[in-house]
N, C-alpha and C positions, 0 to 999 in steps of 0.2 A: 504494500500500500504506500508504505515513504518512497518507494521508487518512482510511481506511477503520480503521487504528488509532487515529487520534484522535477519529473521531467514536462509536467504542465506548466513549470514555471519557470522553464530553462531561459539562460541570457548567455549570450556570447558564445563564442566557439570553444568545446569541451577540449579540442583536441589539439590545437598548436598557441601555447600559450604565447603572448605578445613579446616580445623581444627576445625569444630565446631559437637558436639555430634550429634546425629541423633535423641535423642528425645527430645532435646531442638527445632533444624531445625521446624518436625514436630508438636511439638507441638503449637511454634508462627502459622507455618504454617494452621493447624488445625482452631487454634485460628480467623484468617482472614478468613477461608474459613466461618466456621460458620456464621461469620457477614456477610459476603457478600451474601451468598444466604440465610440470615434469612428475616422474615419479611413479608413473602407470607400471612400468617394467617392475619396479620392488615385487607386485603380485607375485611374480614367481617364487619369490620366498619363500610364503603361505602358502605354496600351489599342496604339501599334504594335508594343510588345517581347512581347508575347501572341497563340499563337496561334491563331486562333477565338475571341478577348475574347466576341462575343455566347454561346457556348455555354459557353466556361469558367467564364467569371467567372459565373453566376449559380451553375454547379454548384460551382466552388469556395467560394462564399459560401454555400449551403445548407449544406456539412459544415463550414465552418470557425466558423460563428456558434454553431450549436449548443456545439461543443465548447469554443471559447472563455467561453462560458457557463459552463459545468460546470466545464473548472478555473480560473475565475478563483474562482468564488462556495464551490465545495466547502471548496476547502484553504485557504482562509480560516476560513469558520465554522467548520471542523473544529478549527485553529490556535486561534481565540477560546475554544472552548469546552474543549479539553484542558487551556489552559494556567490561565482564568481571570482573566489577571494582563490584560487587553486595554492598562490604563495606560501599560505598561511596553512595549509595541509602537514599533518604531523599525524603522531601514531593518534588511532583512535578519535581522527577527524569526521567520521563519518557519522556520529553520535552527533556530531556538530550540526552537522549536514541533515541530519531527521529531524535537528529542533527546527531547523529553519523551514523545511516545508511541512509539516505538521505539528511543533509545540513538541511541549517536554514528554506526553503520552509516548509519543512518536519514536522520541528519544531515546526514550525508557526502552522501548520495542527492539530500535537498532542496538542498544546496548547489551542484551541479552541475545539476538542473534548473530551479532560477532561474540559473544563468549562463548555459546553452543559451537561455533565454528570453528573457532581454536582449538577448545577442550577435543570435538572430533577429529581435526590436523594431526592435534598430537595422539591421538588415541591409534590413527592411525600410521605415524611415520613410527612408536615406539612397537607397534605390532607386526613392522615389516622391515625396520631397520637393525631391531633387536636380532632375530633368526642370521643374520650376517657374521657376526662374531661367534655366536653358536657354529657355522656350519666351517666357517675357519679354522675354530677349535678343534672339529671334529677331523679336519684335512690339518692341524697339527702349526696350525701357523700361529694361532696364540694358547696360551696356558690352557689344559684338560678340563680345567672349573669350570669355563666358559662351554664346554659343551652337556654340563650335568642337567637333567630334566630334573623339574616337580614330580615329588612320587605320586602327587595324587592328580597336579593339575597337567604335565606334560608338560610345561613351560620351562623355556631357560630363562633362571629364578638370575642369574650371577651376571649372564647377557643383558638381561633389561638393567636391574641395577646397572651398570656401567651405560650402556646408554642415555640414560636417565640422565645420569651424573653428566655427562658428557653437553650433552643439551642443556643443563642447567648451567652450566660453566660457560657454554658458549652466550648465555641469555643475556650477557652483560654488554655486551658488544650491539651497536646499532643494526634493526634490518637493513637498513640500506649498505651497510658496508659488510655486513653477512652475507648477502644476497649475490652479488658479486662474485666475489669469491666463491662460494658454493657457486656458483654455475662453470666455474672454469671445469671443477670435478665432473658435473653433469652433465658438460660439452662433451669431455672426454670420456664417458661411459653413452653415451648418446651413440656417436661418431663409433665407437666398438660397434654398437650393437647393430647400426647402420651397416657398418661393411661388411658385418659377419654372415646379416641377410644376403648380400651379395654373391660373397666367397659360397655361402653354401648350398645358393641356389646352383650354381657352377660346379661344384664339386662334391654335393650329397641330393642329387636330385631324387634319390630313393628313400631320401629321410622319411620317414610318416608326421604328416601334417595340418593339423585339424584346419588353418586356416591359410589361405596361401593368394596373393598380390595378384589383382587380375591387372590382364595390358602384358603379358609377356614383358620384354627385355624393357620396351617402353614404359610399363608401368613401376618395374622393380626401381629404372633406373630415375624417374620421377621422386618417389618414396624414399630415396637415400639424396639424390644430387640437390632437391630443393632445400631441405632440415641442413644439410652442406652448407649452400650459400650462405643462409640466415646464418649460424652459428659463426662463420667466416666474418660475416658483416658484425656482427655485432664484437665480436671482440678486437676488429680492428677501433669499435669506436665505443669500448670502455671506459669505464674514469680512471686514472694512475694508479689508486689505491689496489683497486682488481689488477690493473697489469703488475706491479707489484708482489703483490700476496699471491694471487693464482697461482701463477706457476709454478712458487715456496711449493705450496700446498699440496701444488698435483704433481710436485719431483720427489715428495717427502712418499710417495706409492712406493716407486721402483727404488727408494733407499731400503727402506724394511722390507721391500721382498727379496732386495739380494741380503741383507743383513739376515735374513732367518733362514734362506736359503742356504747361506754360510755357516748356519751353526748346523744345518741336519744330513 
């Protein structure tokens, strides 16, 4: 409802703010979109805690991308355009943004459905980021703890703990300079998983495969060369702090896989 009142009362253009370049705009812009709809791959984590993964998860990913669309992009624009002020955007602006097109009720409303959306974010990155360090453990690459299940619930008790910890540590650092950075990693886990489609359309054409890229050579080769481009463009027009740290972050990988590589 605060959406649909604020976009009756739009002013000005939502999407190129007045004095600022167009590929700086787009490239923050970029930058957010990436993060926000990255992330669908972790499924596979969970693919044994789901039942029927091959039927599910395509049907849950057909309604949930859609919709994830629609309110990330709506109550935004709608937010920029009611208020005007896009400068003055900071965390937890958009609580701002619902008083101004319906009052404090309004408010109240968008306040509680950004917390329901966090609380689910993290419900779900700690439920599919956790099993990573488990399945490590279990392939010997960190400490044997890390692969111990719940005797009653199945859970790796010792992998969330550290996840946990790990996300709360990072919580002190701003999104906007987290974000960043986190996406150098997710370019480069992206871009894997991009070429691997490729390589193995070429090279395991007998793989069994529930779901598989229509358009021949033209459509594979659309599906990997376009997500290419973008990620190409955008980190040529990053802000310093990401060209900076990125790369730290994403060389600190191949440090600890030859360092434990070295010790086994």
């Amino acid at each position: 409802m605060s959406t649909v009142l604020a976009l009756a009362k739009m002013q000005g253009n939502p999407f190129v703010p007045p004095g600022k370049p167009w590929r700086e705009v787009y490239g923050v812009g970029l930058a957010l979109g990436l993060w926000l709809y990255s992330g669908y791959e972790q499924l596979s984590t969970i693919t044994e805690e789901v039942e029927k993964p091959a039927r599910n998860f395509p049907r849950g990913l057909a309604i949930i991308v859609p919709v994830a669309m629609i309110t990330f992009f709506l109550p935004t624009l709608a937010g920029i355009s009611v208020t005007g002020d896009w400068q003055n955007w900071t965390t937890g602006y958009m609580v701002t943004a619902a008083r101004h097109a319906g009052g404090e009720p309004m408010a109240v409303a968008m306040f509680g459905a950004a917390m329901i959306a966090v609380l689910l974010g993290l419900e779900s990155t700690l439920l599919s980021s956790t099993r990573l360090p488990f399945t490590m453990a279990e392939d010997g690459y960190f400490h044997p703890a890390l692969a111990r299940l719940n005797a009653k619930f199945r859970t790796p008790v010792e992998s969330i703990v550290l996840t946990t910890g790990i996300c709360a540590a990072l919580a002190v650092f701003p999104v906007t300079k987290l974000v960043p950075v986190y996406l150098w990693l997710r370019v480069a886990t992206s871009v894997l998983t991009l070429l691997s489609v490729w390589r193995l359309r070429a090279t395991r054409p007998d793989l069994p495969r529930g779901f598989r890229i229509p358009g021949g050579r033209w459509g594979v080769a659309a599906v990997v060369i376009v997500p290419l481009l973008l990620f190409t463009w955008w980190l040529a027009n990053t802000d310093p702090f990401a060209r900076t740290w990125g790369p730290l972050v994403l060389a600190a990988g191949p440090i600890a896989f030859l360092a434990v590589r070295g010790r086994s």
